[in-house]
C-alpha positions as CSV (number, residue, x, y, z in Angstrom):
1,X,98.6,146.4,85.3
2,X,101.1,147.2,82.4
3,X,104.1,144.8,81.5
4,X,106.5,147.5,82.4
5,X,105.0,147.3,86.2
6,X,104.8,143.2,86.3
7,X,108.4,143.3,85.2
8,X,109.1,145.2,88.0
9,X,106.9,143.6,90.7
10,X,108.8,140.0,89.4
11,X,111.9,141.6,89.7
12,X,111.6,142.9,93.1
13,X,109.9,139.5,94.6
14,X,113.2,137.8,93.0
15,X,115.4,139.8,95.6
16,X,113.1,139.2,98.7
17,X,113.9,136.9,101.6
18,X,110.6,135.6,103.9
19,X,112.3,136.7,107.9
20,X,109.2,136.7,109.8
21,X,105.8,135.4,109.0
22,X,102.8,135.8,111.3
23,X,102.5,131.5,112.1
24,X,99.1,129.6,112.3
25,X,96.6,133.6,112.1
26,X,95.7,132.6,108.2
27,X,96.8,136.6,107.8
28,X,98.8,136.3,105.2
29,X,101.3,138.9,106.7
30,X,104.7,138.6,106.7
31,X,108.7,140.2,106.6
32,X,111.3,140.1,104.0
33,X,114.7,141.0,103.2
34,X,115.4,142.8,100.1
35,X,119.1,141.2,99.4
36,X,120.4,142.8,96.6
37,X,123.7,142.4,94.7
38,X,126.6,144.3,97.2
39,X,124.2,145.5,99.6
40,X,125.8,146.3,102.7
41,X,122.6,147.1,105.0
42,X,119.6,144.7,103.4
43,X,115.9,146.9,103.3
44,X,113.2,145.6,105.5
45,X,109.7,145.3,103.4
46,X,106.1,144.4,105.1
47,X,104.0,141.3,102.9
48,X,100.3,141.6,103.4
49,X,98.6,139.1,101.0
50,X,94.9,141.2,101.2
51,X,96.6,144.6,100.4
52,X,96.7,145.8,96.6
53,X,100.1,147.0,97.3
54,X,101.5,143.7,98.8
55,X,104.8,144.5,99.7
56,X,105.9,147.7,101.2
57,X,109.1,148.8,102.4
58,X,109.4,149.4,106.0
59,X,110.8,152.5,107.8
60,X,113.9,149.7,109.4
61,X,117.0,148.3,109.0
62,X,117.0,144.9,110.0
63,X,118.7,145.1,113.2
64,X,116.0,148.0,113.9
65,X,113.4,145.6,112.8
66,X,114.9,142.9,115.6
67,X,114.7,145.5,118.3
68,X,111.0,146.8,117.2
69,X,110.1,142.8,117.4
70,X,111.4,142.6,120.9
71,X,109.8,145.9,122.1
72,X,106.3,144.9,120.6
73,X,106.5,141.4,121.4
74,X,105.3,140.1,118.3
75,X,101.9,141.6,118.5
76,X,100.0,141.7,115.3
77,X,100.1,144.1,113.0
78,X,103.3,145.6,114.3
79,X,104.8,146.1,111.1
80,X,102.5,148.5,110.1
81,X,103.7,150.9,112.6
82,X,107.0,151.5,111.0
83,X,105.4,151.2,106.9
84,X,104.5,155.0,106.0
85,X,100.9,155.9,106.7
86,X,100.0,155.8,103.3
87,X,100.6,152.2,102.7
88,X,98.3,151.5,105.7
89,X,95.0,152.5,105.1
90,X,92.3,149.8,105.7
91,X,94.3,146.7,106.2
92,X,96.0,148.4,109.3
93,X,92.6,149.3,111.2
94,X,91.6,145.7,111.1
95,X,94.6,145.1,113.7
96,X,94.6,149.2,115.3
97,X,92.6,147.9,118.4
98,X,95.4,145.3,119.5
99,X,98.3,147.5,118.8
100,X,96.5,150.5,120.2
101,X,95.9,147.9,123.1
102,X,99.8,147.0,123.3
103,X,100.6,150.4,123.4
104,X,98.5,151.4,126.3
105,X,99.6,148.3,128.5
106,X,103.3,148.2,127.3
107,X,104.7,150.6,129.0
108,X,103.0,149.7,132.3
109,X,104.5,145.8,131.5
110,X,107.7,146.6,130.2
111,X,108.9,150.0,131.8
112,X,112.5,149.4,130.8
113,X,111.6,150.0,127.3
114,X,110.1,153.8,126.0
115,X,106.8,153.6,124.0
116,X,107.0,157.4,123.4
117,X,107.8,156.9,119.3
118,X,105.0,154.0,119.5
119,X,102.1,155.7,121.0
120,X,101.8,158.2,117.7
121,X,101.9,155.9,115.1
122,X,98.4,154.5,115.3
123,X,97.3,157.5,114.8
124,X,98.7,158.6,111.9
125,X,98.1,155.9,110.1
126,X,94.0,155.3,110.7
């Protein structure tokens, strides 16, 4: 890694705020806020200690992140469902059989929510 792209890893991991962290699984996975100077709506970014890329931005807002914690119920792995497919790759398969899990029960469970958007990420991110 050149000092051009440490600078810039250093710099972004200044701005970022731990939201969410997966307690007591030893994953090393985790949420953040990027909170930067005059920012009205803060950028959501997925931690994943094992990935080479440790820190990705998430598809979210933060109150859309809220609402995506509440429709999957914390399962883990979630986060990966709303990072873009090509930030997945292997780290996401070693949790694709519980979310692919959650989104086959889900629905049945929790009717009053729609698992429609859900049920085709998996898939594009294996």
């Amino acid at each position: 890694m050149g000092r051009a792209r440490f600078d810039e890893i250093i710099a972004l991991y200044a701005e970022l705020r731990w939201i969410d962290d997966t307690p007591m699984t030893g994953s090393g996975r985790g949420a953040l806020l990027r909170a930067t100077p005059g920012a009205t709506d803060p950028e959501v970014w997925f931690f994943d200690m094992r990935a080479d890329t440790k820190t990705v931005k998430m598809e979210l807002d933060y109150p859309g992140y809220l609402e995506a914690v509440l429709v999957t119920k914390g399962v883990i792995g979630w986060q990966y469902l709303y990072c873009d497919p090509a930030d997945c790759g292997l780290r996401f398969s070693s949790c694709a059989d519980g979310l692919e899990g959650m989104i086959e029960y889900f629905p049945r469970l929790f009717p009053e929510h729609d698992y429609t958007d859900l049920s085709k990420r998996p898939a594009e991110r294996l």
